[in-house]
Every structure is written in C-alpha cells, then in structure tokens.
C-alpha positions as CSV (number, residue, x, y, z in Angstrom):
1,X,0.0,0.0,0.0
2,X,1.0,3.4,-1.2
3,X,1.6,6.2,1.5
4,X,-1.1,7.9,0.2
5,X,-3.4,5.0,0.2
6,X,-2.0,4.5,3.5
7,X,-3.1,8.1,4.2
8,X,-6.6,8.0,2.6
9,X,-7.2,4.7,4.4
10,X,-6.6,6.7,8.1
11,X,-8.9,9.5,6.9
12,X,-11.9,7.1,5.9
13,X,-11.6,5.1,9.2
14,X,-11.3,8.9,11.1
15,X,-14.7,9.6,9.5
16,X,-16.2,6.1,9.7
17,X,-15.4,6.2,14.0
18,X,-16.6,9.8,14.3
19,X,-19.8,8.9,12.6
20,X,-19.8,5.9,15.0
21,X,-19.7,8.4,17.8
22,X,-22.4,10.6,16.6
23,X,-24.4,7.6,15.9
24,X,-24.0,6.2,19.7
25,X,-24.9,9.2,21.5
26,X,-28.5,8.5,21.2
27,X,-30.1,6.9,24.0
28,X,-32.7,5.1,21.8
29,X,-29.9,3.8,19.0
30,X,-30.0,0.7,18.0
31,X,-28.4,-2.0,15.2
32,X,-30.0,-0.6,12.0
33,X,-28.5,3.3,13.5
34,X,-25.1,2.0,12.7
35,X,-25.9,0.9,9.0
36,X,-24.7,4.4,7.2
37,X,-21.7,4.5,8.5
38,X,-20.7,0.7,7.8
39,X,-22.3,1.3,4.2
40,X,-20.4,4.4,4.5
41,X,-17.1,3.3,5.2
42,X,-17.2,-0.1,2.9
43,X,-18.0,2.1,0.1
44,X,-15.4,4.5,0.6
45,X,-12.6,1.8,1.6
46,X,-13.5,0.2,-2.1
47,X,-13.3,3.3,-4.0
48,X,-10.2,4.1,-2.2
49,X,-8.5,1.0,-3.3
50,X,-10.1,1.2,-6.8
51,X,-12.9,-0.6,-6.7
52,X,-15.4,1.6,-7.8
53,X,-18.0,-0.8,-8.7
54,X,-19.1,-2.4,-6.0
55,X,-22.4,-2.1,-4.7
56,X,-23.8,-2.4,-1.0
57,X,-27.0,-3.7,0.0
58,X,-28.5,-3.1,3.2
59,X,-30.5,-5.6,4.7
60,X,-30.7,-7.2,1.5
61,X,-33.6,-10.4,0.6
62,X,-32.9,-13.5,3.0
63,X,-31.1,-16.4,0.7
64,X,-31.4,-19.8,1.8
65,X,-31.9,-18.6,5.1
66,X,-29.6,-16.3,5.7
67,X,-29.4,-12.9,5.9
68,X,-26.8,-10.4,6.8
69,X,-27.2,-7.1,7.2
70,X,-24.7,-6.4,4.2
71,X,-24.3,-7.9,1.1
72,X,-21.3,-6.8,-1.3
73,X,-21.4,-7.3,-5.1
74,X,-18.7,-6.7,-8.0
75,X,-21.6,-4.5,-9.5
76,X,-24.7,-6.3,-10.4
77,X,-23.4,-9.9,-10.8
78,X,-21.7,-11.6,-8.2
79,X,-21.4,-11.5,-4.1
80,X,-18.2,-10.8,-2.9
81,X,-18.7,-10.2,0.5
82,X,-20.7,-10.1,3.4
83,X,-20.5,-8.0,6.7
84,X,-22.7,-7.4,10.3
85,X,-23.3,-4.2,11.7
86,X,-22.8,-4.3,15.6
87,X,-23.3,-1.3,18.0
88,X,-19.9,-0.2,19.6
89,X,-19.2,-1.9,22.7
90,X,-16.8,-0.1,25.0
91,X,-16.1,-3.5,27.0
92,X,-14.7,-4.6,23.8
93,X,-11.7,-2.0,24.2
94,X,-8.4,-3.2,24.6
95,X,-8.9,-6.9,24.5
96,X,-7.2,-9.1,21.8
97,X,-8.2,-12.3,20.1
C-alpha cells in the first residue's frame, strides 16, 4: 500500500469512527442506526482501493436462510462479500483475540 493510500485509508476510518460516535450518542440507538456508516465506510474503503463498482446492500432479501445485514457485489453480478453491523461496545476495548 502506497503512502497515500495509506493516508486515505486513516482518513476514511477517522470519519467512519466519528460517525460511530455521533451515531452512539443517542439513547434510543439501535443496530439498524449503525448501518450508514458501515455502508459508508465499505463504500469509501473500495473506492479508495479502486474498486469503484461495487455495490452495498443493506438488509438485502434472505437467501437460503440467511441474511446479513450487508451484502457486497462486483456491480450487479456476483457477491463478494458479506458483513454485520454491531453497536460499539466499550467492554470490547483493549482486549485481543
């Protein structure tokens, strides 16, 4: 990765966690207020690295019984990824796998 990628990837993340911390303040927030800035910040992180097709689907149709709350495609024909929104969890901090 490029310094400048390396650069641009520190300012999406800076944007993606202060979004996260707007997002949190609200007393009532719950999974689904978290969705913009994961859409948000999987978006940008593609673009970034030159992906610029992808598309993301929020709480997209169930498929065999599953359903994520993201679902990643190339464009229009093929998944590529999925991903779960969580609500930050401060008890998470500073622990390791």
């Amino acid at each position: 990765m490029s310094k400048n990628e390396s650069s641009g990837v520190r300012k999406v993340f800076r944007k993606y966690l202060e979004a996260l911390s707007v997002a949190a303040q609200h007393q009532d927030a719950t999974e689904g207020t978290f969705y913009p800035p994961l859409k948000t910040l999987v978006e940008n992180l593609a673009t970034l690295l030159g992906h610029r097709k992808i598309v993301v689907v929020s709480q997209p149709r169930a498929v065999d019984g599953n359903m994520p709350d993201f679902r990643v495609w190339d464009g229009n024909t093929k998944v590529i990824g999925y991903t779960e929104a969580k609500p930050p969890n401060p008890r998470l901090a500073g622990t390791s796998p």
